[in-house]
MDTraj code that builds the backbone (N, CA, C; nanometers):
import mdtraj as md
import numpy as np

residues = "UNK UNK UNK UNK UNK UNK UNK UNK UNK UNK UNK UNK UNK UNK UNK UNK UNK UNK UNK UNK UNK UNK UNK UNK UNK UNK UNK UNK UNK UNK UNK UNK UNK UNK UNK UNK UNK UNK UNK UNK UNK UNK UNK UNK UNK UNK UNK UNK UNK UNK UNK UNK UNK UNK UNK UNK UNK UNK UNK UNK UNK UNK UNK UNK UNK UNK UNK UNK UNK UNK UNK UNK UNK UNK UNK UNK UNK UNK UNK UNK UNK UNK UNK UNK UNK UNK UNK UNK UNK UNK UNK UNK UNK UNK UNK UNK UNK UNK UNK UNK UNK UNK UNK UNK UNK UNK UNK UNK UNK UNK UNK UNK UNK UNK UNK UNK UNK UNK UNK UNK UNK UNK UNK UNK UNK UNK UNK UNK UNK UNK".split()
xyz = np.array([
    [5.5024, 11.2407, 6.7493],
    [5.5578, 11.2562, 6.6162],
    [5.6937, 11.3229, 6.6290],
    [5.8150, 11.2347, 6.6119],
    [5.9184, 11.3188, 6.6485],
    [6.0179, 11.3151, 6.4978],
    [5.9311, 11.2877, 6.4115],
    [6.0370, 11.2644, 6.2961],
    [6.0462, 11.4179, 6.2775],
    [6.1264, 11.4392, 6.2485],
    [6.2168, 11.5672, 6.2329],
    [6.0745, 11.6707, 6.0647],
    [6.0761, 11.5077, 5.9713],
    [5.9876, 11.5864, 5.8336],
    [5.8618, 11.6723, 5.8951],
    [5.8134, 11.6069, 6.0199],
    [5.7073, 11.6241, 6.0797],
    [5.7131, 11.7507, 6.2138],
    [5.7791, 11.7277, 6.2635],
    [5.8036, 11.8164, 6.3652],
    [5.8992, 11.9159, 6.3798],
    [5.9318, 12.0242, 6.4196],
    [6.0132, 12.1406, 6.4778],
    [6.0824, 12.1089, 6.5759],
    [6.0155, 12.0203, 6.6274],
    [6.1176, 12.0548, 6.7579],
    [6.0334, 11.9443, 6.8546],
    [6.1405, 11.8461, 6.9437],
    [6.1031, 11.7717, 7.0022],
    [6.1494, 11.7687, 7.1590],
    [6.0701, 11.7015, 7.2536],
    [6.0449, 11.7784, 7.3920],
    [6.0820, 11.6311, 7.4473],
    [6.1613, 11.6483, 7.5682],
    [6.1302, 11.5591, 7.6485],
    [6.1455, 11.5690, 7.7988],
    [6.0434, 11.5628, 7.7944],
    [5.9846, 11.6074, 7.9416],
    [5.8472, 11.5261, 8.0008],
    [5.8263, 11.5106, 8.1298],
    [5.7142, 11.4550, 8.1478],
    [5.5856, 11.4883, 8.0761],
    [5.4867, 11.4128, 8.0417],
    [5.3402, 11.4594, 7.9865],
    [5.3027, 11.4660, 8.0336],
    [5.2263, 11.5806, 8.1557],
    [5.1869, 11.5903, 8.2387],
    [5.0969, 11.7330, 8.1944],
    [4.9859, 11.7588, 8.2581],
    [4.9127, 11.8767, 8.2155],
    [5.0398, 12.0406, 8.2468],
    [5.1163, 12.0535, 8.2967],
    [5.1485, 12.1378, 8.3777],
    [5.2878, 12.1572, 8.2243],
    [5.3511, 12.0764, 8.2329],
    [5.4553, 12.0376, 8.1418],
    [5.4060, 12.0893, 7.9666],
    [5.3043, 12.0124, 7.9535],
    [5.2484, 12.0010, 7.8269],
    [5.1772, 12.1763, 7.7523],
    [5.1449, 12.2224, 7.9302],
    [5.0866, 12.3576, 7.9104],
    [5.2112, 12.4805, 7.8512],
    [5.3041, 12.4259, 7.9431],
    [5.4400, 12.5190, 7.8913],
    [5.4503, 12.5145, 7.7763],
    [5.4693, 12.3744, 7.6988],
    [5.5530, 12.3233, 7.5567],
    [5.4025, 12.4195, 7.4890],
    [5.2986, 12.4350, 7.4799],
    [5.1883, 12.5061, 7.4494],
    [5.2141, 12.6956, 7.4070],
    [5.2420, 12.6885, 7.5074],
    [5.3107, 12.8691, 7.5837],
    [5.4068, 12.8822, 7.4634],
    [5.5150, 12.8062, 7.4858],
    [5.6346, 12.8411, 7.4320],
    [5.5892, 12.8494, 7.2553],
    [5.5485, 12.7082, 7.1964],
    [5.5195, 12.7123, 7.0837],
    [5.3719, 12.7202, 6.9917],
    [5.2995, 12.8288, 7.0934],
    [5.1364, 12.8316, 7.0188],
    [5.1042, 12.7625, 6.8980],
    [5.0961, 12.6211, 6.9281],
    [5.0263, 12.5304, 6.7706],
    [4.9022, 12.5952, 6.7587],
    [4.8458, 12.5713, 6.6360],
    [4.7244, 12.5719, 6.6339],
    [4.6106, 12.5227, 6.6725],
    [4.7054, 12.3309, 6.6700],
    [4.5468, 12.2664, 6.7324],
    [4.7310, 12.0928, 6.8056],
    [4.6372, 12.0590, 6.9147],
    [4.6549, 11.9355, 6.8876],
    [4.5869, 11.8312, 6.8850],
    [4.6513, 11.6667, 6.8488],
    [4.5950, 11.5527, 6.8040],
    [4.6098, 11.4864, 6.9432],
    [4.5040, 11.4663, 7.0179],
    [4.4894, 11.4301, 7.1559],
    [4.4786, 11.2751, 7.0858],
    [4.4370, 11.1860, 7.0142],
    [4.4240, 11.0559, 6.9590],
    [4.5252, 10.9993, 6.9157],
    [4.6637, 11.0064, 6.9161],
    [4.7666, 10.9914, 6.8883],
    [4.8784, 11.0004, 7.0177],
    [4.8942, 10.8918, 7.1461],
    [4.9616, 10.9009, 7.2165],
    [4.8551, 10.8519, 7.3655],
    [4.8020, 10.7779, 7.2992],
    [4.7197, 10.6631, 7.3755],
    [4.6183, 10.7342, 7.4463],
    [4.6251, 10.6223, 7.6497],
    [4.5452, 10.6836, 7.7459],
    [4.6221, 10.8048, 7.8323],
    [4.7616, 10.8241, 7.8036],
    [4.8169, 10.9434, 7.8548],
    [4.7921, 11.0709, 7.7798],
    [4.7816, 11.0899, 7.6212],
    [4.7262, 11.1957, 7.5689],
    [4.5985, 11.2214, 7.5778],
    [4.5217, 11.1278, 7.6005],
    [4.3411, 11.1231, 7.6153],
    [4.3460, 11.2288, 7.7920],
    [4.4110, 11.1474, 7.8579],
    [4.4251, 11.2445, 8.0177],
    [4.4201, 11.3570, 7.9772],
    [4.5969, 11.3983, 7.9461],
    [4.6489, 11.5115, 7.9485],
    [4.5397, 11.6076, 7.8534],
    [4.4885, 11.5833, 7.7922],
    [4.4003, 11.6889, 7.6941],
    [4.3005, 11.7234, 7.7577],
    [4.1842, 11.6139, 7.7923],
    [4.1241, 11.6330, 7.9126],
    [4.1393, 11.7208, 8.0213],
    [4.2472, 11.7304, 8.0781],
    [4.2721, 11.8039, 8.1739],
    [4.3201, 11.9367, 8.1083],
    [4.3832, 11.9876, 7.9965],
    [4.4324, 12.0880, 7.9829],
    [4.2849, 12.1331, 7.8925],
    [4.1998, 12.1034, 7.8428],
    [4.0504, 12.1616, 7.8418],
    [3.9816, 12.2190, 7.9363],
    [3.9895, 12.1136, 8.0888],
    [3.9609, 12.1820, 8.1933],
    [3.9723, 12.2633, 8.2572],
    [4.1154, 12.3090, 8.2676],
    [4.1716, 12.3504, 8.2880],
    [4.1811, 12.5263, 8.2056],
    [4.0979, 12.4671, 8.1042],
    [4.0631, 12.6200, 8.0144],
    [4.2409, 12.6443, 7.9629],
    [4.3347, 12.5640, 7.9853],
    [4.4902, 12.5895, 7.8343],
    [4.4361, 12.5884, 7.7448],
    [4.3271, 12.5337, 7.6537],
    [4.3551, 12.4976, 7.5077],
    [4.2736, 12.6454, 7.4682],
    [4.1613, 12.6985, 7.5368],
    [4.0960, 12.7750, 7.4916],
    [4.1867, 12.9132, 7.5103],
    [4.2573, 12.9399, 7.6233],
    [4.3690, 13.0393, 7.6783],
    [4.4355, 13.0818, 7.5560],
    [4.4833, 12.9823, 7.4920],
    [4.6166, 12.9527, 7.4373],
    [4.5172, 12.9659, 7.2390],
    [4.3889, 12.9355, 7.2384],
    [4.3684, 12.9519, 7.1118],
    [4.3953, 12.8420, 7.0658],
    [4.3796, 12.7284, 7.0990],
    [4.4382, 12.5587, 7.0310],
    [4.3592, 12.4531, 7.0275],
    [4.2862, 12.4634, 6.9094],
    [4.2168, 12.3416, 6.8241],
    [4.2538, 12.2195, 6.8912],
    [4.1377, 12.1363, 6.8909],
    [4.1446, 11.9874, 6.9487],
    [4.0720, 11.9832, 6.8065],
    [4.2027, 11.8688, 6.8038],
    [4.1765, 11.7669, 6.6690],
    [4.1690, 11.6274, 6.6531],
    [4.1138, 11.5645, 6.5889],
    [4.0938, 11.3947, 6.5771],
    [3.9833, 11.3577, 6.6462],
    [3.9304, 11.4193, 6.7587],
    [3.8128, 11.3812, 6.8812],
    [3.7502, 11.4885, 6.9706],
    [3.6462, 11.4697, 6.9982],
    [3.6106, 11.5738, 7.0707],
    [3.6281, 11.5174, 7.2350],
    [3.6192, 11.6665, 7.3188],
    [3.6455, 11.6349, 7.4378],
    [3.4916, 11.5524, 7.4705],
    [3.3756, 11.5710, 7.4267],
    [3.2742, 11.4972, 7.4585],
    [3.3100, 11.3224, 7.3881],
    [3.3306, 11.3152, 7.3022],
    [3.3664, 11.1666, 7.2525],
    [3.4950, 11.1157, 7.3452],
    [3.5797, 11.1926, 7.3944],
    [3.6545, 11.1518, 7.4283],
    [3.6041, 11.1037, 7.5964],
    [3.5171, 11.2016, 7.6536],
    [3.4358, 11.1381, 7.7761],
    [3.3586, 11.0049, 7.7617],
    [3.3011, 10.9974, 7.6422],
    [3.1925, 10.8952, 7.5853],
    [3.2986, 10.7354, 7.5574],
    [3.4167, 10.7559, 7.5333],
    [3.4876, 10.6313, 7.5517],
    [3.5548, 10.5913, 7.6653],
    [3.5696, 10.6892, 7.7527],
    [3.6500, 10.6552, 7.9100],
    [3.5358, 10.6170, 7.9721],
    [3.4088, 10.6459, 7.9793],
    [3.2619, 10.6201, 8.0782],
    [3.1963, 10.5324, 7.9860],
    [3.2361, 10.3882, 8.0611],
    [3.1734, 10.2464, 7.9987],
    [3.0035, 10.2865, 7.9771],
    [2.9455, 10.3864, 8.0836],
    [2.8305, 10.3744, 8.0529],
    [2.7729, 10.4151, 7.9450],
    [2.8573, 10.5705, 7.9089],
    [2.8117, 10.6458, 7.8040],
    [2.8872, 10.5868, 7.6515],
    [2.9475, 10.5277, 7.6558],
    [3.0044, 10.4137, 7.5716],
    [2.9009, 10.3393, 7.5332],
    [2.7856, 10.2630, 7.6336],
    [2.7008, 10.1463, 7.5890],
    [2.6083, 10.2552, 7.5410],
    [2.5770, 10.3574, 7.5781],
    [2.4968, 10.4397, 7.5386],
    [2.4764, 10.4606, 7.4349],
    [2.6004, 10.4942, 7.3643],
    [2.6264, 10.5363, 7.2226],
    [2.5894, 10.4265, 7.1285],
    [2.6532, 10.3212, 7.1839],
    [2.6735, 10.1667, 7.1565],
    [2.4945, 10.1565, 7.1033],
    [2.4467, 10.1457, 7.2347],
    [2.2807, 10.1491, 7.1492],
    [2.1995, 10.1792, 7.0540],
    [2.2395, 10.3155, 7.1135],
    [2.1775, 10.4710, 7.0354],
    [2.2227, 10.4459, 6.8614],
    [2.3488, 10.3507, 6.8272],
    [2.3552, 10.3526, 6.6938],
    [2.3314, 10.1536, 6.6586],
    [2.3041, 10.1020, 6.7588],
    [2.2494, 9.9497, 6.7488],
    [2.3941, 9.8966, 6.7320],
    [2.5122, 9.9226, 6.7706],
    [2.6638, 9.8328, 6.7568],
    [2.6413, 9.7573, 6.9077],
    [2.7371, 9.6847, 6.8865],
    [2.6935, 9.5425, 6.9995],
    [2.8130, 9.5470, 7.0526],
    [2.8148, 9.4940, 7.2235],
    [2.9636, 9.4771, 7.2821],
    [2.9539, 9.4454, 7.3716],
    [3.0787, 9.3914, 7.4261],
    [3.0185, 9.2668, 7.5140],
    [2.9716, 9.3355, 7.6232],
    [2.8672, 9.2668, 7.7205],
    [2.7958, 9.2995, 7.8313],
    [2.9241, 9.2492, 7.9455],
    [2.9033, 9.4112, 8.0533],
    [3.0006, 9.4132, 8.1115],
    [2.9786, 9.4650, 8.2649],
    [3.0211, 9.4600, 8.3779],
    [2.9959, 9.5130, 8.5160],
    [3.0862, 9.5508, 8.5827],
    [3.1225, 9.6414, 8.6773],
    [3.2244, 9.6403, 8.7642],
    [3.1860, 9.6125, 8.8747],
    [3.2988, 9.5520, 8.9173],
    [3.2859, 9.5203, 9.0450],
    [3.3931, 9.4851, 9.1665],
    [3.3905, 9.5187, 9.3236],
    [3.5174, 9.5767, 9.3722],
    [3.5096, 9.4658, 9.4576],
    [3.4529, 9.3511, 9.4605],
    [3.4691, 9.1891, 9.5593],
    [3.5124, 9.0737, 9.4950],
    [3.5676, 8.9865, 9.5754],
    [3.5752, 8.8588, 9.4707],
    [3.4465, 8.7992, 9.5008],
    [3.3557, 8.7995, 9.6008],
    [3.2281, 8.7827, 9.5809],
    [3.1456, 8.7923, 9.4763],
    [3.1413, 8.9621, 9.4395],
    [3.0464, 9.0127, 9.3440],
    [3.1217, 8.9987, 9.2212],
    [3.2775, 8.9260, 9.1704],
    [3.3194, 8.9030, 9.1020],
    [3.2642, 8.7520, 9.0570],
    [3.2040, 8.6665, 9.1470],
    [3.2200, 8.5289, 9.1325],
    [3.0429, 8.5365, 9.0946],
    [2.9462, 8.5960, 9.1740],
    [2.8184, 8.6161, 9.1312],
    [2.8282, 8.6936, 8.9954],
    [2.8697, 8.7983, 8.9649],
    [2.8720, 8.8696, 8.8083],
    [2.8918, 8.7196, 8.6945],
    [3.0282, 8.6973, 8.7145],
    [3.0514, 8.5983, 8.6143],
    [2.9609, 8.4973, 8.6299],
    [2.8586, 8.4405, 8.6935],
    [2.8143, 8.3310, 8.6927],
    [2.6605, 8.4069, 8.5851],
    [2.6161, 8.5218, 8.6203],
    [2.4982, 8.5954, 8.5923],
    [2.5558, 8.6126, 8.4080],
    [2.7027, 8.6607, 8.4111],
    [2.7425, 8.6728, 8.2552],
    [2.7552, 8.5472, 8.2072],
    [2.7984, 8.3992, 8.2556],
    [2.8030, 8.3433, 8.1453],
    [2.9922, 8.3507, 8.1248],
    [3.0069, 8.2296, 8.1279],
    [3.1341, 8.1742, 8.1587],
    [3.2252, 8.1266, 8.0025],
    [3.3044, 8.2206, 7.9437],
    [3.4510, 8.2277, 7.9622],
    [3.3798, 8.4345, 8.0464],
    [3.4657, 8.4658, 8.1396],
    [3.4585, 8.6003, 8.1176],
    [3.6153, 8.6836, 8.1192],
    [3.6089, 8.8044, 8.1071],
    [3.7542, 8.8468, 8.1173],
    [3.7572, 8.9585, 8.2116],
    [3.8286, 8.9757, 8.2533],
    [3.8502, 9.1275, 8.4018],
    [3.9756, 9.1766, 8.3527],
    [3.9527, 9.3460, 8.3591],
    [3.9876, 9.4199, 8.3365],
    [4.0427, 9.5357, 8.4419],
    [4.1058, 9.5508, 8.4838],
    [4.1225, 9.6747, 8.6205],
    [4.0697, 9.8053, 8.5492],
    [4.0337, 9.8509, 8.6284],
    [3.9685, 9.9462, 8.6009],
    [3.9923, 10.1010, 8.7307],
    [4.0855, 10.1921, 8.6835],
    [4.1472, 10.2800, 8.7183],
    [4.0794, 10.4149, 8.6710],
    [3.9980, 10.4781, 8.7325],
    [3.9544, 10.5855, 8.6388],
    [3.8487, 10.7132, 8.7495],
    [3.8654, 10.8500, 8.7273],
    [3.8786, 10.9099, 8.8192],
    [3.6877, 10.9001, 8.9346],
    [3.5790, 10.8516, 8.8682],
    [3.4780, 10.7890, 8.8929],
    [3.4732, 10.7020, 8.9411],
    [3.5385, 10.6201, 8.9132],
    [3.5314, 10.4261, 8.9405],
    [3.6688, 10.4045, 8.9967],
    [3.7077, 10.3010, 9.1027],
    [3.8053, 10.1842, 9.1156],
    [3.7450, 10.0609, 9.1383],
    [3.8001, 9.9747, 9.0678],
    [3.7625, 9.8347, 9.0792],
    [3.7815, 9.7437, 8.9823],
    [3.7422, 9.6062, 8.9208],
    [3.7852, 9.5300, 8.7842],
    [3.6738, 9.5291, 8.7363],
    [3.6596, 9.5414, 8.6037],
    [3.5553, 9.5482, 8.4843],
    [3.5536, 9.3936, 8.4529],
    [3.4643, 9.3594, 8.4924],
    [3.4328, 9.1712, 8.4175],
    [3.3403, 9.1396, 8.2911],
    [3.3976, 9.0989, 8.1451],
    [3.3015, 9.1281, 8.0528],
    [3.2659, 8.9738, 8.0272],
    [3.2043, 8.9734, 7.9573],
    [3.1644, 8.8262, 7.8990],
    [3.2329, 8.8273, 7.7378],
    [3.2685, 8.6530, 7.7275],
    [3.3429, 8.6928, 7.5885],
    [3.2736, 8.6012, 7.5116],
])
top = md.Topology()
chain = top.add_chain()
for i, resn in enumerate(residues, 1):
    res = top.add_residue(resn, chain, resSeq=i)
    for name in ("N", "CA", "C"):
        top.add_atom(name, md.element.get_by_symbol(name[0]), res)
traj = md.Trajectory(xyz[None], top)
């Protein structure tokens, strides 16, 4: 949010936990909106929770919780939820071969789509059925 009606003061600097902790320091917000600034604000919040900044510093996480916010990065705990409230989506696997890429899709059911999948648990492509 850098419109001026909205903000004090605008930063530019890497988003990085280390960076983000300073801009924190310097200007004690009250809370921030980790849901607003994609899969790099979803990280960086993440990590500055872990990290025990937000609690240090006295600063509200707003829009999501750090548990919801685990529950959408972990496909599993995603289908979990997915169940637990009966919402539907597509059935999905990872997998790190073009082997177990070519057996998955045949087991899902052909159009499918692959996804890379980068994430501090998992490397490999996510193949869903569409």
């Amino acid at each position: 949010m850098t419109d001026p009606e909205f903000s004090d003061a605008t930063y530019i600097e890497p988003i990085t936990p280390e960076y983000v902790e300073k801009v924190i320091a310097q200007e004690r917000p009250d809370a921030v909106l980790a849901t607003l600034g994609g899969q790099t604000a979803l990280n960086v919040t993440v990590a500055l929770h872990e990290r025990g900044v937000l609690e240090k510093y006295g600063v509200e996480l707003i829009g999501a919780s750090i548990a919801a916010i685990h529950a959408g990065e972990d496909r599993d705990a995603f289908k979990a939820v997915c169940d637990r409230i009966g919402a539907d989506y597509a059935r999905s696997t990872l997998v790190r071969t073009v082997d177990e890429a070519v057996g998955v899709a045949a087991d899902l059911g052909y159009p499918v789509g692959l996804a890379a999948v980068v994430h501090p648990r998992w490397l490999g492509v996510r193949l869903r059925a569409r």
